[in-house]
LOLUMSE-971058 format. One line per 10 residues: number of its first residue (from 1); for each residue x, y, z of N, C-alpha, C, O, CB. Coordinates in Angstrom, 3 decimals. Each point is the difference from the previous one (the first is absolute). Last residue first. Glycine has a CB too. Example, Ala and Ser with C-alpha at 12.3 -4.5 7.8 and 13.67 -1.06 7.14 Angstrom:
2
2	12.850,-2.250,7.080,0.820,1.190,0.060,-0.770,1.090,0.730,0.509,1.108,0.169,0.675,-1.736,-2.314  -0.894,-5.092,2.075,-0.890,1.190,0.000,0.900,1.200,0.000,1.036,-0.019,0.665,-2.928,-1.154,0.581
***
This chain:
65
65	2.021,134.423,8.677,1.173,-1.216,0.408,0.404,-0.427,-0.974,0.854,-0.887,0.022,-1.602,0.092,1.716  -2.345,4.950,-1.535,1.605,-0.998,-0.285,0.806,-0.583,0.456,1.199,0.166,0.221,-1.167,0.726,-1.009  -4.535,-0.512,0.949,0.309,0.374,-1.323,2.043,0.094,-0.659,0.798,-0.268,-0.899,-3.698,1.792,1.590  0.052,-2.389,3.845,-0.484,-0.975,-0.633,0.857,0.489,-1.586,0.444,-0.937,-0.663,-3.120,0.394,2.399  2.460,3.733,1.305,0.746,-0.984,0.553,0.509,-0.870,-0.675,1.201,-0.225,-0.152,-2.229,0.549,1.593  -2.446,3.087,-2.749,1.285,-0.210,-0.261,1.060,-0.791,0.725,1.105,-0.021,-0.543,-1.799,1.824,-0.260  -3.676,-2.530,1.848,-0.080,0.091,-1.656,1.370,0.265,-0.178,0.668,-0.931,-0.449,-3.072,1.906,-0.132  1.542,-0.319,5.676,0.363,-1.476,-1.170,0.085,-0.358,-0.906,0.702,-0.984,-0.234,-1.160,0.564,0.968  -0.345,4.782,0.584,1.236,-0.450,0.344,0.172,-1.275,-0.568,0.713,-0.374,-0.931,-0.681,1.640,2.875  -4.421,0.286,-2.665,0.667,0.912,-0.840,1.869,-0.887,0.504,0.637,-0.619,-0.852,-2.971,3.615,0.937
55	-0.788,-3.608,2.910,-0.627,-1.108,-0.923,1.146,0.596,-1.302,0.768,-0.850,-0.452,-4.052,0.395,1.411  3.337,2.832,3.038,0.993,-1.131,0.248,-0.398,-1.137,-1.414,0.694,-0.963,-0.327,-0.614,1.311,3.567  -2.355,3.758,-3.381,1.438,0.117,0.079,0.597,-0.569,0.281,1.167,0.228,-0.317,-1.314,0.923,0.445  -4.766,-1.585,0.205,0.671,0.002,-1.405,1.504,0.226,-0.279,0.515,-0.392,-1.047,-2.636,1.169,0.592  0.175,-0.767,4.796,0.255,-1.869,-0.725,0.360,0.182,-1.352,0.763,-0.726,-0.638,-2.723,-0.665,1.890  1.590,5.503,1.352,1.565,-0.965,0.638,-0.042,-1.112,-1.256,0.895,-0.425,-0.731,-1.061,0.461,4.066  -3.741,2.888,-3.957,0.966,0.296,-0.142,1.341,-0.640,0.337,0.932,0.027,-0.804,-2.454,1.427,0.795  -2.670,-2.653,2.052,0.299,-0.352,-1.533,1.035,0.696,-0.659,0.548,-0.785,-0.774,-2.729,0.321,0.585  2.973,-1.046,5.046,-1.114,1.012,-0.803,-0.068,-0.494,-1.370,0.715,-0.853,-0.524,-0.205,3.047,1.818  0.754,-5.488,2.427,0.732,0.691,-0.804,-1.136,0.887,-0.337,-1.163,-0.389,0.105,3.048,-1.261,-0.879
45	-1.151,-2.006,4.627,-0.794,0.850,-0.591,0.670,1.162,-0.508,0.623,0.805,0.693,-2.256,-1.647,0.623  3.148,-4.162,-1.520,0.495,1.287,0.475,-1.664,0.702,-0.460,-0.706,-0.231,-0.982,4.090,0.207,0.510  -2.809,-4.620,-0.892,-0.792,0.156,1.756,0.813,1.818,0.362,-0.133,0.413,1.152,0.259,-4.124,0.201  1.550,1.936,-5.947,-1.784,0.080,0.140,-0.637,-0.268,1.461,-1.210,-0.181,0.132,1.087,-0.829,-2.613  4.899,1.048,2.297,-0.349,1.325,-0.609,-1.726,-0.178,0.096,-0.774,0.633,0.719,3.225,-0.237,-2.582  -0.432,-4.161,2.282,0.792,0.957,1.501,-1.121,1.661,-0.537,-0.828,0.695,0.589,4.757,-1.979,-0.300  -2.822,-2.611,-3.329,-0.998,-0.194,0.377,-0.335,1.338,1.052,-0.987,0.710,-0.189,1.349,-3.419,-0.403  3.312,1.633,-2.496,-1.100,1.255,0.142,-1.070,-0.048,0.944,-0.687,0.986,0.268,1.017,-0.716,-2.454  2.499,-4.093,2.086,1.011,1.495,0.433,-0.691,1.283,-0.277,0.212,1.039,0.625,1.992,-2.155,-1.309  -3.856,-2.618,-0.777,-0.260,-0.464,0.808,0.823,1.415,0.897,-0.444,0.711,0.902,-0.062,-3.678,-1.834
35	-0.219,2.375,-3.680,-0.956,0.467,0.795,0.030,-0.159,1.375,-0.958,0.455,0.625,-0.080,-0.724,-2.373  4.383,-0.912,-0.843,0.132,1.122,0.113,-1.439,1.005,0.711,-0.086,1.106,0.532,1.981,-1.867,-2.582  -0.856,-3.965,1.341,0.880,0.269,1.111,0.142,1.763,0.031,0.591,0.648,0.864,0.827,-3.289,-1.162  -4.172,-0.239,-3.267,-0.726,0.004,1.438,0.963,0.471,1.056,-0.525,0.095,1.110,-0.980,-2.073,-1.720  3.067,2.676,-3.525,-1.187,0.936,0.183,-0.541,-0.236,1.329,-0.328,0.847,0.830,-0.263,-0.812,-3.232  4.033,-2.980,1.024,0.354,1.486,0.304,-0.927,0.986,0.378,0.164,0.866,0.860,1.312,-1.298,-2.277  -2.504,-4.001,-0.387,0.506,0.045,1.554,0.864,1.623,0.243,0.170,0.520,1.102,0.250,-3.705,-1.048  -2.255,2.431,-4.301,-1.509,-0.238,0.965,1.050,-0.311,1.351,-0.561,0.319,1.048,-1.901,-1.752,-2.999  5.454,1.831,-1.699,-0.976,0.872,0.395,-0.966,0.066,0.982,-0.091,0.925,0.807,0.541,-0.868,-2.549  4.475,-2.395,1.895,-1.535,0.125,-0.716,-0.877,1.129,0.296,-0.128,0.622,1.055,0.115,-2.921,-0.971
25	4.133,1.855,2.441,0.577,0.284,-1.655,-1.642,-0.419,-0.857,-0.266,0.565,-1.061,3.668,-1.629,1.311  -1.842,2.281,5.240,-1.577,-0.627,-0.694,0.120,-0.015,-1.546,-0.973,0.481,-0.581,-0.668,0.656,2.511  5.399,0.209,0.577,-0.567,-0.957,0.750,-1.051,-0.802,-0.230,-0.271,-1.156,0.325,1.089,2.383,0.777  1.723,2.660,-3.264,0.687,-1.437,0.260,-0.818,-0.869,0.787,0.349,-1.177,-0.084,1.830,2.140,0.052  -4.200,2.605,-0.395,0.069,0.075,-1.448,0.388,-1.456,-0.071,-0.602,-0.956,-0.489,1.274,3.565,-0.148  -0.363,-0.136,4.810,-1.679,-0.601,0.318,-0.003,-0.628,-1.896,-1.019,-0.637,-0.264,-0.712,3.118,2.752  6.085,0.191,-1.410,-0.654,-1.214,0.875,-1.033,-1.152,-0.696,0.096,-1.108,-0.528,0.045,2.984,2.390  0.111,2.560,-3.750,0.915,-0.988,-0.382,0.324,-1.364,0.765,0.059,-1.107,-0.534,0.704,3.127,-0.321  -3.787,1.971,2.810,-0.098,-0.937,-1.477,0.491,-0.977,-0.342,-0.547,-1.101,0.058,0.390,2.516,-0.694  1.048,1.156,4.787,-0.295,-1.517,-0.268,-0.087,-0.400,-0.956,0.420,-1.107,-0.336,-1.237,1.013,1.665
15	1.306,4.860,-0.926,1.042,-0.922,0.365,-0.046,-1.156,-0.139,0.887,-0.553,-0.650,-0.545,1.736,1.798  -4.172,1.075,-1.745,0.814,0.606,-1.336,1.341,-0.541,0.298,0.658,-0.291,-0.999,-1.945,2.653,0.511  -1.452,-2.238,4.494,-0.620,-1.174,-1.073,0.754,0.217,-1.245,0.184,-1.120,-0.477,-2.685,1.041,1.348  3.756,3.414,2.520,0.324,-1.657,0.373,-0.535,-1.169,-1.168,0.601,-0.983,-0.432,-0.974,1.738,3.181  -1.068,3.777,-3.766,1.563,0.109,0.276,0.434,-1.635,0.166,0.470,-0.778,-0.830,-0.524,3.440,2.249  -4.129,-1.672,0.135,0.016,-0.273,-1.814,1.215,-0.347,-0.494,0.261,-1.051,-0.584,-1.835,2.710,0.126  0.931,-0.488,4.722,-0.409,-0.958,-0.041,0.332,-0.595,-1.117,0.566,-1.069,-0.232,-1.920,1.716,1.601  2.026,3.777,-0.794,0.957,-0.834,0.906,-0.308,-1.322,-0.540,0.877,-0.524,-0.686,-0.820,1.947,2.920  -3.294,1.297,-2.726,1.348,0.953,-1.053,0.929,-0.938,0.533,0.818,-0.040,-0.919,-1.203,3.017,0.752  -3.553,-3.102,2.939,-0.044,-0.677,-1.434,1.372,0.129,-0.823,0.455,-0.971,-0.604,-3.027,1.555,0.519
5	2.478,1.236,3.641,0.132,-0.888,0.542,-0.403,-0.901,-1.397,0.604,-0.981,-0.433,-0.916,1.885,3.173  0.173,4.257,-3.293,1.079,-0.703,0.613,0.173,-1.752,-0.011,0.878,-0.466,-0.726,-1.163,2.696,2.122  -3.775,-0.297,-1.243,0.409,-0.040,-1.500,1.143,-0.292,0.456,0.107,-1.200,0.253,-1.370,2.735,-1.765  -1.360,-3.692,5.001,0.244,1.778,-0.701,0.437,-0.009,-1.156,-0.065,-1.118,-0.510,0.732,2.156,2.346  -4.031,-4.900,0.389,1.404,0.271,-0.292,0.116,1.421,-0.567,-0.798,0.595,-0.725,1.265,-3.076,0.288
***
């Protein structure tokens, strides 16, 4: 994936949050529905640079919701 296409992606996942929040209101089922929407990312061949920057995106994703 290009940076672009990540930048999008993330974009889309930072939309769902609130979704994916209402849907799984426990913890351990949110986490497993959020790994599951990350999942996508750990089969991208990412550089290490991309993964620390999409890893960096989700930290703040994650931060404010």
């Amino acid at each position: 994936m290009t940076r672009p296409e990540l930048d999008r992606w993330l974009t889309g996942l930072h939309d769902r949050l609130p979704l994916l929040r209402q849907q799984h209101p426990h913890d351990s089922d949110f986490w497993a529905a959020f790994s599951r929407e990350t999942g996508r990312l750990s089969q991208a061949d990412l550089s290490r640079e991309d993964a620390t920057w999409v890893q960096d995106r989700i930290v703040a994703l994650l931060a404010t919701d």
